[in-house]
N, C-alpha and C positions, 0 to 999 in steps of 0.2 A: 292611888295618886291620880291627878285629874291633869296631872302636866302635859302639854299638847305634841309632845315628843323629839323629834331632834332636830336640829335643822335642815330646812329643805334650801334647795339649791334649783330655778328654776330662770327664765327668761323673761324680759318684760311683755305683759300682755297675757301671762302664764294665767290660770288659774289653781290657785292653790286651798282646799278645803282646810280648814281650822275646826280641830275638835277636839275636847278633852278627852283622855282613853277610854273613860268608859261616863256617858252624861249621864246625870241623876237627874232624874223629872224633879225631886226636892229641896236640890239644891238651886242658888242661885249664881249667873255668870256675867259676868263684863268682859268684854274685850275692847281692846283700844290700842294706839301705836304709840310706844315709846321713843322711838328712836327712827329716822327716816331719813335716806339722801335730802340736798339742800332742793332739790330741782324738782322735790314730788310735790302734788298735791292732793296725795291719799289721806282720807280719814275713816276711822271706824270709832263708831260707839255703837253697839248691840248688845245686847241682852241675849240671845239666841246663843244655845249648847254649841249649834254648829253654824261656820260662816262660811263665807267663799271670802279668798282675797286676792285681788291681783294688782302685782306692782306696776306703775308708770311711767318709771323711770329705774336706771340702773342702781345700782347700791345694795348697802344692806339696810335692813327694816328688824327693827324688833316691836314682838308684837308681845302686847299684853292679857294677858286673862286672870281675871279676880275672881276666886270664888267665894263660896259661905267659909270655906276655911283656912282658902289659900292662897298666894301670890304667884305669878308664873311670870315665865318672859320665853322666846320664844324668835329664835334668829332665821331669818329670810336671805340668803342672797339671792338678787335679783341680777342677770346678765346681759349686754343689751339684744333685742329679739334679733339681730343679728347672729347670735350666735348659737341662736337654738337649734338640735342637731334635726340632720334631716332625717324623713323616718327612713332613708335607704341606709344610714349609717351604724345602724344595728345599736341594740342594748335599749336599758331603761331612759328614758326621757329626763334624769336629773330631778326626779321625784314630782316634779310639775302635776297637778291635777290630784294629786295623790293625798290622801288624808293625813294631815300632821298631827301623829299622835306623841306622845308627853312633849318646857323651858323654865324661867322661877322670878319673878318680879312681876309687878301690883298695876292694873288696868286700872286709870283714872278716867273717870265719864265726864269727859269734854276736857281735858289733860291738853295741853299745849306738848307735841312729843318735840323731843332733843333731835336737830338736825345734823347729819352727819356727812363727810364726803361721800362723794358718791361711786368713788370705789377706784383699784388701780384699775381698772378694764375700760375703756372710753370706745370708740367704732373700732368694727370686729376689722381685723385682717383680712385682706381677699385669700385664697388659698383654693387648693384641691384638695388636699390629705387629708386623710380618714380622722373620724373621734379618736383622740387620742384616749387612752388607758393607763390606767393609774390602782397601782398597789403600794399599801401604804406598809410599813413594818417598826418596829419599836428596840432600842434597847433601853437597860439603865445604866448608865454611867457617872460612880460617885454620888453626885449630888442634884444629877441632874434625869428627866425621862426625853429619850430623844426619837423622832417620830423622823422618820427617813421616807421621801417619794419616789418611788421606779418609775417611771412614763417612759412613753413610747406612742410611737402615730405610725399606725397598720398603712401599709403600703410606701413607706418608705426606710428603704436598707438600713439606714442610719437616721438615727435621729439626734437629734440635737437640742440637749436639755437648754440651749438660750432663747430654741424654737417655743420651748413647753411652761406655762405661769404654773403654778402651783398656789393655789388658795387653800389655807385652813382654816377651820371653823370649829372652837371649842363647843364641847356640848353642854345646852345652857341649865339640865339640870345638875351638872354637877357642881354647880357654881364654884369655880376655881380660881382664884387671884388671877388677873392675867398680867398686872404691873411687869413682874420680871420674865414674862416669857418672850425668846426672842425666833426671830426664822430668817432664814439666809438660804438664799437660794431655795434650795429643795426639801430643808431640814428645818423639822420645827422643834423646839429645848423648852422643858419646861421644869422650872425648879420643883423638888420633890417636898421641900416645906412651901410650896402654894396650894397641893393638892391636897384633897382630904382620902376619904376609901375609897373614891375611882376616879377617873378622869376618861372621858370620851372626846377622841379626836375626830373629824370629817375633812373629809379635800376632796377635793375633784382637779383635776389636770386642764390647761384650758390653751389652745392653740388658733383653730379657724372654729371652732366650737369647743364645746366643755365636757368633760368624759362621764362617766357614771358614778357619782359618788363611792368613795372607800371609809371605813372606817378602821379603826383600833381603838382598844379599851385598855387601860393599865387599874390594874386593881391589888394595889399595897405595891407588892413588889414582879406581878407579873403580869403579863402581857397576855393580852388575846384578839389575835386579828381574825377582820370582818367578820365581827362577834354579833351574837342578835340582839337585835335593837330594843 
């Protein structure tokens, strides 16, 4: 499979590599952007295995790559460069700079992409508390698979889940119905007749910056957290 992998979660200004898992010199590629906050003015048409892309604006972005035999798509959030962690705050950087490997919908060469909001996050909060941290967990219940977030922000006693957003982000190669799935608060529900054999979840925690990505995976009927990618 040539899909360019799961969603990355990075800042505006980030740089993010695009590449399919494994390029064929034989095959052919397109990439291009389907989907893009209102306020960007990013384009990509390239033919090249591997790209750089960096967002201009906050939002999410979905990106496209066509091959000789495939369709992909491919989800970006972008957060404002306000809120990129500093490097004294320890952990991975939110996948930024990091090579996207395998998403599933069709890169059109010079394609007009679908404008989207540009996201609940607008200017970052001033603050002093740490990267918040985020572990994500699953059960199933009835009819439904329910994805539950833990967060917390290191260096103060209590924390206060009205302090902490919680964004998720389905994973695009599983292509899941997202019609009826819904999230409150800190929990995200997703019906068990939307899903097919797996479904990948992503969040990240986000307070005075944004935590290091978690994920879970459900597959049939069980659960595997921060499973590999």
């Amino acid at each position: 499979m040539d899909h360019p992998g799961p969603p990355q979660f990075v800042a505006v200004g980030d740089t993010v590599q695009l590449a399919p898992r494994d390029p064929d010199p034989d095959m052919t590629y397109q990439w291009s952007i389907l989907d893009l906050p209102e306020e960007s003015n990013q384009r990509i048409s390239s033919d090249e295995p591997v790209i750089d892309f960096v967002p201009d604006t906050a939002g999410r972005y979905r990106i496209g790559l066509a091959t000789s035999d495939e369709e992909y798509s491919l989800t970006i959030r972008a957060f404002p460069s306000e809120y990129a962690p500093s490097n004294d705050q320890g952990g991975a950087s939110g996948r930024s700079g990091v090579s996207a490997r395998p998403g599933a919908s069709g890169g059109r060469s010079g394609a007009q992409p679908h404008r989207s909001g540009s996201g609940s996050v607008g200017a970052a909060p001033q603050g002093t508390a740490g990267r918040p941290r985020l572990q994500l967990s699953g059960t199933v219940e009835e009819t439904e698979l329910v994805v539950h977030a833990d967060t917390d922000i290191p260096g103060e006693a209590e924390s206060n889940s009205d302090d902490i957003t919680v964004e998720f982000i389905l994973d695009d190669r599983d292509n899941v119905d997202s019609t009826d799935i819904s999230q409150s608060s800190q929990t995200l529900r997703i019906p068990i007749s939307a899903v097919g054999e797996k479904v990948r979840v992503h969040a990240v925690a986000l307070s005075d910056t944004y935590s290091v990505p978690d994920t879970i995976a459900f597959s049939g009927e069980t659960i595997s957290e921060s499973m590999d990618q």
